[in-house]
C-alpha positions as CSV (number, residue, x, y, z in Angstrom):
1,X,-222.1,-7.9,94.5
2,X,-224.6,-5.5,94.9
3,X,-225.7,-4.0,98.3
4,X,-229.7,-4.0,97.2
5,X,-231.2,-5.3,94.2
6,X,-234.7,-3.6,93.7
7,X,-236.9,-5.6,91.3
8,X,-239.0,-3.1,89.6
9,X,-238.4,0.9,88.6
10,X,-241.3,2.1,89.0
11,X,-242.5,4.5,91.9
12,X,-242.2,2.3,94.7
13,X,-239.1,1.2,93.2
14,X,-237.2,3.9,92.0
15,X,-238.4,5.8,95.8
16,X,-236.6,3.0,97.8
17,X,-233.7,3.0,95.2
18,X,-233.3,6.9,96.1
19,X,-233.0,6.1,99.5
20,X,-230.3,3.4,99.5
21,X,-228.3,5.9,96.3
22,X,-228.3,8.7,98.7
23,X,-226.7,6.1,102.0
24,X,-224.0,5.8,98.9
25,X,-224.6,1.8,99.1
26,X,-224.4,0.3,95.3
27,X,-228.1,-0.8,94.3
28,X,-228.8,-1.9,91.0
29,X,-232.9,-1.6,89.6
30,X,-234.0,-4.2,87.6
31,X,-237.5,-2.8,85.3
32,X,-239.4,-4.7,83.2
33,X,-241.1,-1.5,82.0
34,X,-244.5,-2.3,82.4
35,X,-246.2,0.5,85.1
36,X,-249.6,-0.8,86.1
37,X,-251.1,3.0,84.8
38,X,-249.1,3.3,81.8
39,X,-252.7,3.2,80.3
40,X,-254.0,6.0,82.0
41,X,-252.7,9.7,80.5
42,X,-252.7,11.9,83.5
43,X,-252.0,10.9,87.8
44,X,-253.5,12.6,90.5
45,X,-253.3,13.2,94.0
46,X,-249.8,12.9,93.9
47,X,-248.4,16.2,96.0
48,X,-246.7,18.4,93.5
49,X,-247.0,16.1,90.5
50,X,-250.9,16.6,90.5
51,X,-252.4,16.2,86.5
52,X,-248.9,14.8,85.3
53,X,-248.7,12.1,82.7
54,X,-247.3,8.8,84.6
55,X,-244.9,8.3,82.2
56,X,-243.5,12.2,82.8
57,X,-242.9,11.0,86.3
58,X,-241.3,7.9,86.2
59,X,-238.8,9.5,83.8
60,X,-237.8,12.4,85.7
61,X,-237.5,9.7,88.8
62,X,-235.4,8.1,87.0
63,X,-233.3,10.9,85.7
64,X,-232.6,11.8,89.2
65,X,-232.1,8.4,90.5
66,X,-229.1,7.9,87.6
67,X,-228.0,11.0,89.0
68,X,-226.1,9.1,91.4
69,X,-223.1,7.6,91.1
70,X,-223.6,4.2,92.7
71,X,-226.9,3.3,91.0
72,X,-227.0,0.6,87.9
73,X,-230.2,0.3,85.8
74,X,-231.1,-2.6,83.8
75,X,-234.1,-2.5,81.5
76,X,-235.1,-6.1,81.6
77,X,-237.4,-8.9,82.9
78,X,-236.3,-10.8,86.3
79,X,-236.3,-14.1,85.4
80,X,-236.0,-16.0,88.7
81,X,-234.4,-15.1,92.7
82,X,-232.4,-17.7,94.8
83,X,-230.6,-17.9,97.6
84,X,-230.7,-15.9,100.7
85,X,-229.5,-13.0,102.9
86,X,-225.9,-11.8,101.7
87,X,-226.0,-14.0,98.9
88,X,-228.8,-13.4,96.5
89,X,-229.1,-14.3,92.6
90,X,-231.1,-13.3,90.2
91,X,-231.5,-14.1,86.6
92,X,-232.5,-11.6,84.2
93,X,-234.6,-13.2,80.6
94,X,-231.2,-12.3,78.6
95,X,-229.3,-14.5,80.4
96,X,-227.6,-12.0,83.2
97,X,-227.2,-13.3,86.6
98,X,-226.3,-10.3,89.1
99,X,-225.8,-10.8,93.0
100,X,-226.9,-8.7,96.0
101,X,-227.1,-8.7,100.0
102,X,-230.8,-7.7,100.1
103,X,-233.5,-7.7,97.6
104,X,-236.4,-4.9,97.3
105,X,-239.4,-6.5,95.3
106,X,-241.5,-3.6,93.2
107,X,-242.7,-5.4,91.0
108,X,-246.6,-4.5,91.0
109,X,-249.2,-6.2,89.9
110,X,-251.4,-6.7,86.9
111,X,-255.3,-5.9,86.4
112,X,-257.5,-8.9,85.2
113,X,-260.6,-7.0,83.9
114,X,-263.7,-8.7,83.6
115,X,-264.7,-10.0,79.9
116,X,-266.8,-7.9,78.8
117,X,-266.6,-6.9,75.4
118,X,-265.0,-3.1,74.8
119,X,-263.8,-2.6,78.6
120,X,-260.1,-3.5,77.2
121,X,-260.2,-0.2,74.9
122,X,-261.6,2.1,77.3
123,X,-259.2,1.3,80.5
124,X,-257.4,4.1,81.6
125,X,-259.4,6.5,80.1
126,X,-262.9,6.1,80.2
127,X,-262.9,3.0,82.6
128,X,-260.8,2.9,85.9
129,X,-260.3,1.3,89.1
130,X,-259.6,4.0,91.7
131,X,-262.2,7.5,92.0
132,X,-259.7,9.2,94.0
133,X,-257.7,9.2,91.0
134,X,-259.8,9.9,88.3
135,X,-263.2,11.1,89.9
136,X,-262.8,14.8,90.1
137,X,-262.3,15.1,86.6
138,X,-265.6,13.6,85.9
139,X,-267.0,16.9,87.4
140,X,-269.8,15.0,89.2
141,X,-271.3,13.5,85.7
142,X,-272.7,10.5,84.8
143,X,-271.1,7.5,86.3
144,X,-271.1,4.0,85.9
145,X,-270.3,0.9,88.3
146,X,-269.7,-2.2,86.6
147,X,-269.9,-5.2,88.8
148,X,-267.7,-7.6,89.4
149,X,-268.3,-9.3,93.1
150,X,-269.7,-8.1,96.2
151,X,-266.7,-5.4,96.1
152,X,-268.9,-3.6,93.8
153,X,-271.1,-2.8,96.6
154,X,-268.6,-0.8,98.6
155,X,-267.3,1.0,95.3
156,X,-271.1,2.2,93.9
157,X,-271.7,3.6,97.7
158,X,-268.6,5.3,97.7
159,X,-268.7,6.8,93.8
160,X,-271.9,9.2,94.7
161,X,-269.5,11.8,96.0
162,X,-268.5,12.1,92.4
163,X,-271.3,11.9,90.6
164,X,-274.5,10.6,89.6
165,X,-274.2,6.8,90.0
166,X,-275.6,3.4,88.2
167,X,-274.7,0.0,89.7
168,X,-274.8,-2.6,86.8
169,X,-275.3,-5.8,88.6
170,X,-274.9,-7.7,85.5
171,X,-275.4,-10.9,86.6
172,X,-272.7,-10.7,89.0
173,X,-273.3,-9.2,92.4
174,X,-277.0,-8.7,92.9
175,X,-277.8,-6.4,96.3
176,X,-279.7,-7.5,99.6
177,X,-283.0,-6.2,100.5
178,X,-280.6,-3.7,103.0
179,X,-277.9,-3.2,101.0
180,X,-280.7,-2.0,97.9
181,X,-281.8,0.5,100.9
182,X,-278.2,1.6,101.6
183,X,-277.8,2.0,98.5
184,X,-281.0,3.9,97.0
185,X,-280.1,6.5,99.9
186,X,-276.9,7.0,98.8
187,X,-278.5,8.1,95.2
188,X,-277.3,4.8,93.6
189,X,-279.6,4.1,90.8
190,X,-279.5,0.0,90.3
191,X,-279.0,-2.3,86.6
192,X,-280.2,-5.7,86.8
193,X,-279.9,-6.2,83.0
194,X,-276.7,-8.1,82.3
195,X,-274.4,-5.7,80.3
196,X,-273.4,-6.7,76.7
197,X,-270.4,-4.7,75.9
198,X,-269.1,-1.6,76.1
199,X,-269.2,0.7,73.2
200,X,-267.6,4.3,72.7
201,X,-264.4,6.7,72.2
202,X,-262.1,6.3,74.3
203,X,-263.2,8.3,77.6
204,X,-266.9,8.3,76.7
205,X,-268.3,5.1,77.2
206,X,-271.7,3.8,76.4
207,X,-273.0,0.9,77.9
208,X,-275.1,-1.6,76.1
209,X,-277.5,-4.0,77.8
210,X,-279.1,-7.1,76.6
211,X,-282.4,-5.5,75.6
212,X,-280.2,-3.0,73.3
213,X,-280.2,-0.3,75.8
214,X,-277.8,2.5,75.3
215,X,-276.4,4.3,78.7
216,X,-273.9,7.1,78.1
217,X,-272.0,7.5,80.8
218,X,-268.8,10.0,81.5
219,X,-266.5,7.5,83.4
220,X,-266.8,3.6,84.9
221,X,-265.3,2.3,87.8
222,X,-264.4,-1.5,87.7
223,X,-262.9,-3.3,90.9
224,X,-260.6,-5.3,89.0
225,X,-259.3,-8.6,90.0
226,X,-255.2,-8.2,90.3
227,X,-252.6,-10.6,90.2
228,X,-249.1,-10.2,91.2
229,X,-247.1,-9.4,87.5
230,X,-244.0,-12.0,88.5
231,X,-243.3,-15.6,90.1
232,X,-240.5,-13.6,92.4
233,X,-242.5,-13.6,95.3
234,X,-243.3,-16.8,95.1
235,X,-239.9,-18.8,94.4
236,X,-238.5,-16.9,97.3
237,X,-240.9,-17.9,99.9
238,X,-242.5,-14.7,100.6
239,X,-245.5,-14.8,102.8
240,X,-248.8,-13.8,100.9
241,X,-252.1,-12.5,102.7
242,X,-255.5,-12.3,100.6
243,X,-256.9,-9.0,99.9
244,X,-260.3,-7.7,98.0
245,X,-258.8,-7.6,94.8
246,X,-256.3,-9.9,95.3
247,X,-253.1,-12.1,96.9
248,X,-250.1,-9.5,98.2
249,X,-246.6,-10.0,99.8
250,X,-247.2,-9.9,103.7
251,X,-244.9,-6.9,105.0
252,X,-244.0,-5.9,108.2
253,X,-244.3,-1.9,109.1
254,X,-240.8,-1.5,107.6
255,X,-241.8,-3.5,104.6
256,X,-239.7,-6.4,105.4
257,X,-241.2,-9.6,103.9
258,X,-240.9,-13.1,106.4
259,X,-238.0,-14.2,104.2
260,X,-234.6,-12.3,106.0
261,X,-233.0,-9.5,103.5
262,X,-236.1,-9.5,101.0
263,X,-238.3,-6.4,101.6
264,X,-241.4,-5.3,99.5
265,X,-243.4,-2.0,98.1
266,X,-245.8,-1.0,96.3
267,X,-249.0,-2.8,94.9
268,X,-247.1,-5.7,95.0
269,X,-247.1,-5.4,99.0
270,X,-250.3,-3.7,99.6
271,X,-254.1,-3.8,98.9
272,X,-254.3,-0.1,98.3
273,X,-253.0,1.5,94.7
274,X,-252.3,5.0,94.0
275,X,-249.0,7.1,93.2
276,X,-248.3,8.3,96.1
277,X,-249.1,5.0,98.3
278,X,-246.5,3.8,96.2
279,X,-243.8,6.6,96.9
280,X,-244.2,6.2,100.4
281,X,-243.9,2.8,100.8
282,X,-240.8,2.9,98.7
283,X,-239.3,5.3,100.8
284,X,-240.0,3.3,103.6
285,X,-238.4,0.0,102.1
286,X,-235.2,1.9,101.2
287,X,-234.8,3.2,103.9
288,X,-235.6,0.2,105.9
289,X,-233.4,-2.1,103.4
290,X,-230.3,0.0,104.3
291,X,-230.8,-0.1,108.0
292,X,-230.8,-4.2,107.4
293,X,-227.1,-3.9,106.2
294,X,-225.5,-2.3,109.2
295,X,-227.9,-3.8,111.7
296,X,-228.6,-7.2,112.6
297,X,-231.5,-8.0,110.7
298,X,-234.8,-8.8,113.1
299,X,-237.1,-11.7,112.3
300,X,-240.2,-9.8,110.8
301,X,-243.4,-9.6,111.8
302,X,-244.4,-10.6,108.8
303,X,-243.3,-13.6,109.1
């Protein structure tokens, strides 16, 4: 019987795994080894790991984390959770069943790009979601918005402070008389022409309209539908609440889901992705988690 089980090693995971190592409880992380940026070869804006490779930091996490005596690691996909507080079970796909008092869910979530021809081979590197973590390196060049719904809007306002902007409404989103005024004073330049397909190297896309137009651009920014990368959530009764992009596990401000001993972090529990969103919520969770296990657990708030 382990004290936590955290479902997913990843940032959020292996943070709120730290924390409950370090209270010397026995927690045991369950990783399916699928990061949601494991396409992308550097991470920024992450204090002191700023230009890493995301794959450089999630091994030296969990290099430390195994560091401690009381941690278990299994590399493997969490088939299904039952049961409840004090008495959790979870089945792993090669036929493991481990048990646990509380349950950390960091299990992230999964982009579902838009099909359009070519985006698959530039994501990560010449196509991304998030401009604080890949704008500054496009050293206010040529950038592209590809639309996808009326998110789009907000994202092609915003992407200005990085460089020079095109909104490609393809079809999809097509902008108000005001919102074409917001946006021509922002500097956003505006593509009605639906979008063919993407052609390019890897990090220097070219976008091809219908009537054979050829726009090289240095980066585009996509707001990405997401879904939630496991049923976990779900066959445990967790509470979900509708963001932009997508459904998340409702959490409390200590990450506690509305089901007693299950807590959640990461992008699996918020609408907001980066590194170190991730961290801290972890952190939070962990900490959080072990407070559950000497103190009456409360009936959360997001419940």
């Amino acid at each position: 019987m382990f004290d936590v089980i955290v479902i997913g090693g990843s940032y959020a995971g292996l943070s709120a795994a730290i924390q409950v190592a370090r209270a010397r409880r026995r927690v045991l992380v369950i990783d399916a080894g699928n990061r949601r940026n494991r396409y992308s070869s550097t991470s920024h804006g992450f204090l002191g790991r700023d230009g890493h490779t995301p794959g450089a930091i999630a091994a030296e996490a969990r290099e430390q984390l195994l560091a401690y005596p009381s941690v278990s690691f299994i590399s493997g996909q969490a088939s299904s959770a039952t049961g409840g507080i004090d008495a959790f079970n979870v089945a792993i796909a090669n036929g493991q069943h481990v048990e646990g008092r509380r349950i950390v869910l960091a299990t992230g979530v999964e982009d579902v790009l838009p099909d359009v021809p070519g985006l698959a081979s530039q994501w990560g590197v010449g196509a991304m979601a998030c401009p604080y973590c890949h704008g500054y390196e496009l050293n206010r060049g040529r950038i592209g918005v590809l639309a996808t719904g009326p998110a789009s809007l907000h994202q092609a306002a915003m992407l200005p402070e990085w460089g020079q902007t095109t909104l490609f409404a393809n079809g999809v989103f097509e902008p108000g008389e005001t919102q074409f005024a917001d946006l021509v004073q922002r500097g956003v330049s505006i593509e009605s022409m639906p979008v063919t397909r993407i052609d390019g190297d890897p990090g220097a896309p070219v976008v091809v309209l219908s009537d054979g137009q050829r726009i090289e651009i240095d980066g585009l920014f996509v707001a990405t539908r997401t879904r939630i990368a496991t049923p976990l959530p779900a066959m445990l009764g967790c509470r979900m609440e509708d963001g932009p992009q997508g459904s998340f596990v409702a959490t409390d401000a200590m990450k506690a889901t509305s089901v007693p001993g299950v807590f959640a972090c990461g992008d699996v529990a918020s609408p907001m992705a980066s590194v170190a969103i991730a961290v801290g919520h972890g952190a939070m969770a962990g900490a959080a988690v072990h407070r559950s296990l000497i103190f009456p657990p409360q009936i959360s708030k997001a419940a």
